[in-house]
C-alpha positions in Angstrom: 48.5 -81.1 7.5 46.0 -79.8 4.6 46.8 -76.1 3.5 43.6 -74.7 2.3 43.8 -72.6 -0.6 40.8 -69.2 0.7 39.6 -67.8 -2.8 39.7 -64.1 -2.4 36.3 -62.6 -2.0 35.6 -59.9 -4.0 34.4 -57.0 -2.2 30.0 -55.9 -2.0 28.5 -54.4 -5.1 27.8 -50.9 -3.9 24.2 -50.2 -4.4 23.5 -47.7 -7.3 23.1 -44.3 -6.2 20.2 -42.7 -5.6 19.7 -38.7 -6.4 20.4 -37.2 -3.3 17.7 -35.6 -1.5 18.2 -32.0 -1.2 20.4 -29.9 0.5 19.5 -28.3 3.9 21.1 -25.0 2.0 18.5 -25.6 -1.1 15.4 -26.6 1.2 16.5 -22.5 2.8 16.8 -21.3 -0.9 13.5 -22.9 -1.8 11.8 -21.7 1.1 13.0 -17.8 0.5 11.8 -18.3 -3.1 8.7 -19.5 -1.6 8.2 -16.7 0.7 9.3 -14.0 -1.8 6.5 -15.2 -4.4 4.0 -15.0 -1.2 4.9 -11.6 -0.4 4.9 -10.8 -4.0 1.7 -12.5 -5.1 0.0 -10.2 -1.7 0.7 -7.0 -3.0 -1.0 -8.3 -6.1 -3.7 -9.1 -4.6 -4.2 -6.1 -2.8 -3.9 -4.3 -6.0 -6.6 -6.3 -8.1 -8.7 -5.2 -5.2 -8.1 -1.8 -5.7 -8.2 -2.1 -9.5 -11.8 -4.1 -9.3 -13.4 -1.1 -7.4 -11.8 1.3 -10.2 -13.0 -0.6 -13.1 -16.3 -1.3 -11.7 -16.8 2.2 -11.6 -15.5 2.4 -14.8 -17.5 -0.2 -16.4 -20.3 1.6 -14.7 -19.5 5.0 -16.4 -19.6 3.5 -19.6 -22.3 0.9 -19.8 -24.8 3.0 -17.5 -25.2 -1.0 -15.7 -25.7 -1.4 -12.1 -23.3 -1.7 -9.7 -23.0 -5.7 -9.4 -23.2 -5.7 -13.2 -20.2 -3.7 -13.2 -18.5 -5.6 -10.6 -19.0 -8.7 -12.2 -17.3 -7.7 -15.5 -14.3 -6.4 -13.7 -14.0 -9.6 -11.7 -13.8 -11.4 -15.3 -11.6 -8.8 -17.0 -8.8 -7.8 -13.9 -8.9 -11.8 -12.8 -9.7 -13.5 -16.1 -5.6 -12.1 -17.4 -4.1 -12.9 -13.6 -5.1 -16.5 -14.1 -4.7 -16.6 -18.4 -1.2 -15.6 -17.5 -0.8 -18.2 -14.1 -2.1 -21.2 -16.9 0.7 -20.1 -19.5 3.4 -20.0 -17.2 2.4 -23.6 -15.2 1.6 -25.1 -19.1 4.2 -27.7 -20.2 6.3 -26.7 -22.9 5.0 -29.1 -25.6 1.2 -27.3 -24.7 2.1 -23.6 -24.6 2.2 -22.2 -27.9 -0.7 -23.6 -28.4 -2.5 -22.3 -25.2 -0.6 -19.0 -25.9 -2.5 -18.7 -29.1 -5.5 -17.9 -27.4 -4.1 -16.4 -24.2 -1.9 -14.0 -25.2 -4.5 -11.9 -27.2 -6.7 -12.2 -24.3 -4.0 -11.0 -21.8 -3.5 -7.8 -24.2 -7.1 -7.1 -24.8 -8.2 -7.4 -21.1 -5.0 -5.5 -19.8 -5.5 -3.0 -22.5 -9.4 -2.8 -20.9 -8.6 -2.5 -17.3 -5.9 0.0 -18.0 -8.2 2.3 -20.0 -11.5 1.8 -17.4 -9.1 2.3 -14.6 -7.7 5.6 -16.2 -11.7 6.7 -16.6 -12.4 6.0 -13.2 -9.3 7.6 -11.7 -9.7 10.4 -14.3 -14.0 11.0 -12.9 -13.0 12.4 -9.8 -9.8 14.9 -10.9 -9.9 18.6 -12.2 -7.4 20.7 -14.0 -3.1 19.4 -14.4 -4.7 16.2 -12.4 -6.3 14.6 -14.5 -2.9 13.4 -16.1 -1.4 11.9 -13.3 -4.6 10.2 -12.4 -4.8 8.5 -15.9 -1.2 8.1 -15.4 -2.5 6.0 -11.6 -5.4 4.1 -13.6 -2.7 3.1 -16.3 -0.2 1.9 -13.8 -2.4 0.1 -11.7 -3.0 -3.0 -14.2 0.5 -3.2 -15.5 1.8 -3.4 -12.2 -0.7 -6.6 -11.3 0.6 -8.2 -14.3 4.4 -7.4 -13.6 4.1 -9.0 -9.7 2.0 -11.8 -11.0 4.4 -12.8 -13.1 7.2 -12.3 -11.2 5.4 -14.2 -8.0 4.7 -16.8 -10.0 8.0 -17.2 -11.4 9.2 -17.4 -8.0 6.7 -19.8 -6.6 6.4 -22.4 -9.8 9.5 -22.6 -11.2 12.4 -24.7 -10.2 15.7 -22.8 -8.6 17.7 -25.9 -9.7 16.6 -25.5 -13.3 16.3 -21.9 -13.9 17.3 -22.1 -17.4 13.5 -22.7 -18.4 12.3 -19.7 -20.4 8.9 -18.1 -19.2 
């Protein structure tokens, strides 16, 4: 009788690993981030609506053009900052100082424009102690479109699992 000598078999080569897909947990946190930006970026919207009417009027005031002239120029100034700031915060990283060169000034300036139009047309309609709080309304109105743009947009375009890139 022949003993035959079996040569240990090594065991399978476990395939590499691929990245696991994500988490039922992170697909919930992704889709809250989701629906937070949604609800932010709304109000937003509602208020560029509101500011367009005020700085049409304002633009109005001052130029002495028609009414599509005027809203025409607020379209440009009010939307022409909410998507200069949407293009700097979606720009790679190697692009944006660059991009921010021009942008930047350009969000000042037309924020600096909507705020003060705003504040004339709010400031057209009141008499006496409220006139201040209305400029203090026409002021607030851009600033806060430019706060929950950001912040929507933040929330909608940036990564939860790397939240250490700077905006």
């Amino acid at each position: 009788m022949t003993v035959v000598r079996l040569e240990k078999t090594k065991p399978p080569r476990r395939a590499p690993r691929r990245e696991a897909s994500p988490s039922r947990a992170s697909r919930r946190g992704r889709r809250r981030h989701v629906a937070a930006a949604i609800g932010v970026l709304c109000v937003a919207l509602v208020l560029v609506g509101l500011s367009l009417s005020h700085l049409a009027a304002g633009v109005a005031l001052v130029t002495g053009s028609g009414e599509r002239d005027g809203w025409l120029m607020a379209i440009g100034i009010d939307v022409g900052f909410v998507v200069l700031e949407l293009a700097m915060l979606v720009s790679p990283a190697a692009i944006r100082p660059a991009a921010a060169r021009y942008a930047a000034p350009a969000i000042i300036g037309t924020l600096a424009i909507s705020a003060g139009m705003n504040a004339l047309a709010f400031a057209a309609h009141a008499e006496g102690w409220l006139l201040y709080p209305a400029i203090g309304l026409g002021v607030a109105v851009p600033a806060l479109i430019y706060a929950l743009t950001k912040t929507g947009a933040v929330l909608l375009f940036q990564n939860p699992e790397k939240s250490n890139v700077k905006v």
